[in-house]
Structure formats: structure tokens, C-alpha cells
N, C-alpha and C positions, 0 to 999 in steps of 0.2 A: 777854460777853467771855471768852474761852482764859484759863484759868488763870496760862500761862506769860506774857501780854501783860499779865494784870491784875500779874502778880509784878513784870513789869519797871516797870509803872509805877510798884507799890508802891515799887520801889529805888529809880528817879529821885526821888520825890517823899520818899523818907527821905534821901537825900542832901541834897537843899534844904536839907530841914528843919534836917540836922547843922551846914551850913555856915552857919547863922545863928547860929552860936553861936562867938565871938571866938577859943575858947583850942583848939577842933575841928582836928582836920589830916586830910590826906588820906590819911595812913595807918591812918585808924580805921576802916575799911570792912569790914562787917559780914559780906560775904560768903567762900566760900576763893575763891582763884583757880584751885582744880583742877576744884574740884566743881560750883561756880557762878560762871564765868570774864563770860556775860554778866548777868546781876544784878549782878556787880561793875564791869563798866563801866559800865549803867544807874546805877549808884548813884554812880561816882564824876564820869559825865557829871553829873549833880545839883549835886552839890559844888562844881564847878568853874565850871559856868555860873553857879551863885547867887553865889560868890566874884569871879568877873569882872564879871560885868553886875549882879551886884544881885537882887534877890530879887523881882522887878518883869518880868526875863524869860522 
């Protein structure tokens, strides 16, 4: 797998992982938005789905 495919997964699946945790917001996102604009929406797509659907989707 491309470095940059395994990175974006790495971000979705660090998103998850954030949003299972109650007091997390979605302002903690770990990436810049200048420098790494999509790793940050990889990571905040995570967040959101695991906060909507549950940690099951």
C-alpha cells in the first residue's frame, strides 16, 4: 500500500479511535489544515462517523 493511502487510513482510524472517548470534540484534530488539509478530513471523516453511527460502522 502508497504511503500516503496507508497515512489516510492511519487518520480515519485515529479519528475513530478519538471519538470513543466522551469528553473528545472535533476540534482536537491532530493534523494542520494547511499542510495536511486531507489527513484532516480523513481523520475528522473518523470522528464523525464513529459519533453518528457508533463504532460498529
Amino acid at each position: 500500500m502508497p504511503d500516503f493511502a496507508r497515512d489516510c487510513l492511519k487518520a480515519r482510524n485515529d479519528g475513530r479511535i478519538a471519538a470513543s472517548d466522551p469528553v473528545a470534540h472535533l476540534a482536537l484534530y491532530p493534523y494542520d489544515e494547511i499542510r495536511d488539509p486531507v489527513l484532516r478530513a480523513m481523520w475528522q471523516d473518523g470522528f464523525v462517523v464513529t459519533r453518528l453511527y457508533g463504532s460498529e460502522s
